[in-house]
N, C-alpha and C positions, 0 to 999 in steps of 0.2 A: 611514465611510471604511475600506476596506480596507489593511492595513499589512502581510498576513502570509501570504504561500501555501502552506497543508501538503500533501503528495502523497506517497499510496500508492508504491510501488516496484511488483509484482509486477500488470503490465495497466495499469501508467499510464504509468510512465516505460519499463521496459521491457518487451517481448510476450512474453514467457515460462512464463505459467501451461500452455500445452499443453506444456514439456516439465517444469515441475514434476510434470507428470499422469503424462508417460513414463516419467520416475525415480522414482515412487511404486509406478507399475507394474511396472517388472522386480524393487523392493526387495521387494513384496508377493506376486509371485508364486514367488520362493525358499521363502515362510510359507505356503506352498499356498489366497493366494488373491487372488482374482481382481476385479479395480476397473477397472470401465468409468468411459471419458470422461464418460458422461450423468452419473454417480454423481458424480464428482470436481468436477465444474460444479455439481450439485444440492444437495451435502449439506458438502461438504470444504474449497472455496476458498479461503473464510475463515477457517481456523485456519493457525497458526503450524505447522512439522511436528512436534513432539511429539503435541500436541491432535490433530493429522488419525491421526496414527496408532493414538493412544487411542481415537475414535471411531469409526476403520473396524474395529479389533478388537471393538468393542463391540455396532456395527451385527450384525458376523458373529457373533455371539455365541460369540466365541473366547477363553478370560483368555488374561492377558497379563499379565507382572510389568515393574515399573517400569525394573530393571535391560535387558530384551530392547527395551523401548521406544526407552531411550537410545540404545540400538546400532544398531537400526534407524536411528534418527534419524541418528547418527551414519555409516551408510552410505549414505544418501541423501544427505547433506550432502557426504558425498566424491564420490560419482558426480555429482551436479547440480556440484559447483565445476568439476570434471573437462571437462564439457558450456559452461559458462557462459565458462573462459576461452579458450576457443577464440574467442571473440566471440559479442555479445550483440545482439539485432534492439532498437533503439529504436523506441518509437512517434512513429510521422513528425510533426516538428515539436516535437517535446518539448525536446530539447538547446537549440533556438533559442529556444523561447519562456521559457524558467527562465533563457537570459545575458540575455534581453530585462528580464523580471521581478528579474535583480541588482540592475539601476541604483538600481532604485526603491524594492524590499521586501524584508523577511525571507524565507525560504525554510526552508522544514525538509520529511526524510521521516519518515512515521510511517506504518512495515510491520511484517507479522509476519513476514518476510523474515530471515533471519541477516546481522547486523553486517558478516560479513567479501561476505555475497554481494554487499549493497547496494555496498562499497568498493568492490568488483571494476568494479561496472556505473555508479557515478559517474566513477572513472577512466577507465573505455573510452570514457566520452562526454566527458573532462576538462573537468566541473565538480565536480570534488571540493570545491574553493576556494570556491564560490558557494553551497554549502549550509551554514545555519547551525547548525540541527542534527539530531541522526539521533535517532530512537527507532527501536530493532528488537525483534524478537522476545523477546529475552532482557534487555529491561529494563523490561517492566510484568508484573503478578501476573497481568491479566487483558488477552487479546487482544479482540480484533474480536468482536463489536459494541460491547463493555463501551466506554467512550467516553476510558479511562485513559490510553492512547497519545495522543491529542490535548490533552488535558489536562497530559500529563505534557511536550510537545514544548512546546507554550506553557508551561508554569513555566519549560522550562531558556533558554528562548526571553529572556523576560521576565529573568532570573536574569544570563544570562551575554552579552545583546548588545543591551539595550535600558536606556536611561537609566532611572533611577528615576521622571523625573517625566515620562515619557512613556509609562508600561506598555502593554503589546500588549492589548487586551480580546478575549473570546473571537467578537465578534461581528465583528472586525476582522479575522477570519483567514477564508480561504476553502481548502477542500478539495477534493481532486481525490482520484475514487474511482472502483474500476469494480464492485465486488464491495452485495449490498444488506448485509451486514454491515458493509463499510467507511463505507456511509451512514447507517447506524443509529448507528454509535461517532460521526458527525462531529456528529451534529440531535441524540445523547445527550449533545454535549461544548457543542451550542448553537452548531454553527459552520455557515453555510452552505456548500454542496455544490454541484462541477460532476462528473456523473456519466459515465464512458468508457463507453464502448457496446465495447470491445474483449473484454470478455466475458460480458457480459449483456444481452439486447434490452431497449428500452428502458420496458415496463412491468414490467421484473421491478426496476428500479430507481429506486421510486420517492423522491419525499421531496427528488427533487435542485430545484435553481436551473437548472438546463441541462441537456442532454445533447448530447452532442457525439463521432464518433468515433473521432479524433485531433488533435492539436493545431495544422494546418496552418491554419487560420484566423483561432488564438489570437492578440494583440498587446494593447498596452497599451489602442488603441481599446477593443477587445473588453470588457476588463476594467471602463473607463471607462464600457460602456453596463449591466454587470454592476450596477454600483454603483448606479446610479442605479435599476435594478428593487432590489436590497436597500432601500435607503433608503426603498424606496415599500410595501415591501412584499412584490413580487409576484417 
C-alpha cells in the first residue's frame, strides 16, 4: 500500500531545467567557457550546482579552487532567484494533483534544488502547507544518484509526522522523477518510480513503474491502478 509520495522539484513539479541551463550559461561564459544545451541534458542535470560546476571545470580540464567554485555557485544562485521570482511555469496538473494527494498521504520533496529555490516555487503554487518535508541540496553528503536524499526524506518523514507504530516503509513511498539519476537514487533507496518525460525521452529513463508527461491525467484512480501493478509486481 502506498502511504508516501516523494518528488523531485527541478522537471517535475516545476519546468525549469532549460533556464537553470541559461544561468549556467551566461555564469560560465564570464570563465571563458562555453556549455551547450546537448551538454547540460547529457552530462550535468543531475548534480546539485556546486557538483555541475565542479564537473564542468573538470570536463574542460580547467583547475579550479574550491573558494571560485562557491562564488560561482553563488552567482548563479542570485541570477536564477532573480529569474524564478518573477514567476515560475508549473508542470500542468502538478499543483492539483499534490492538494488531491494531501487528503490521503504524506508528501515530501527530495531535490538537489537550493532550500530557498524550492520555498520560492511551493509558495507561487501555495502548497507550501501540504508538504511535509523538504530534502535540498544542502542537506545530504551525496546527491543524485546516491539514493541518501530519499532515504534521508523517509527518516525525517518517519521521525517527525508519522506515529511510531505505523512507520512509513520504503516500499510504501513512490517517486516521481524526470532525470535517469533521479531513478537510479529512488530503485537505490528501493522505492518505486513514475518517470516525467519533461526532460528525457522515455528510453533514456529506465527502471521506472510509468512514464508519463505531465500530471494532467494523475488522480487518486490513477494511483489506485498503480498499486495494484506494485503489489503484483509489474
Amino acid at each position: 500500500m502506498l502511504r508516501a509520495f516523494l518528488f523531485d522539484f527541478d522537471g517535475v513539479i516545476v519546468d525549469n531545467e532549460p533556464l537553470h541551463c541559461k544561468v549556467f550559461q551566461k555564469i560560465l561564459k564570464e570563465e571563458g567557457i562555453s556549455l551547450t544545451e546537448e551538454d547540460y541534458y547529457q552530462r550535468y542535470l543531475g548534480y546539485d550546482d556546486m557538483a555541475c560546476l565542479q564537473a564542468i571545470f573538470k570536463d574542460q580540464r580547467k583547475k579550479v579552487d574550491t573558494q571560485t567554485v562557491l562564488e560561482l555557485a553563488r552567482k548563479k544562485e542570485q541570477a536564477f532567484r532573480q529569474e524564478i521570482e518573477q514567476g515560475l511555469h508549473f508542470v500542468p496538473g502538478v499543483i492539483e494533483f499534490i492538494r488531491a494527494l494531501s487528503d490521503h498521504y504524506y508528501i515530501g520533496i527530495v531535490s538537489g534544488a537550493l532550500r530557498s529555490e524550492i520555498d520560492i516555487g511551493l509558495a507561487q503554487a501555495g502548497i507550501s502547507d501540504l508538504v511535509n518535508v523538504i530534502v535540498a541540496a544542502l542537506d545530504v553528503r551525496l546527491g543524485k544518484p546516491n539514493p541518501e536524499g530519499y532515504l534521508t526524506a523517509l527518516r525525517l518523514l518517519n521521525r517527525d509526522h508519522v506515529p511510531a507504530s505505523e512507520v512509513v516503509l520504503t516500499q510504501e513511498c513512490l517517486v516521481f522523477e524526470d532525470s535517469p539519476w533521479g531513478l537510479q537514487a529512488a530503485l537505490g533507496a528501493q522505492m518505486p518510480a513514475v518517470a516525467l518525460t519533461t526532460s528525457y525521452d522515455k528510453p533514456q529513463l529506465s527502471g521506472a513503474l510509468e512514464w508519463i508527461e505531465n500530471f494532467s491525467a494523475c488522480s487518486i484512480a490513477w494511483i489506485d491502478a498503480l498499486e495494484g501493478r506494485i503489489s503484483h509486481g509489474n
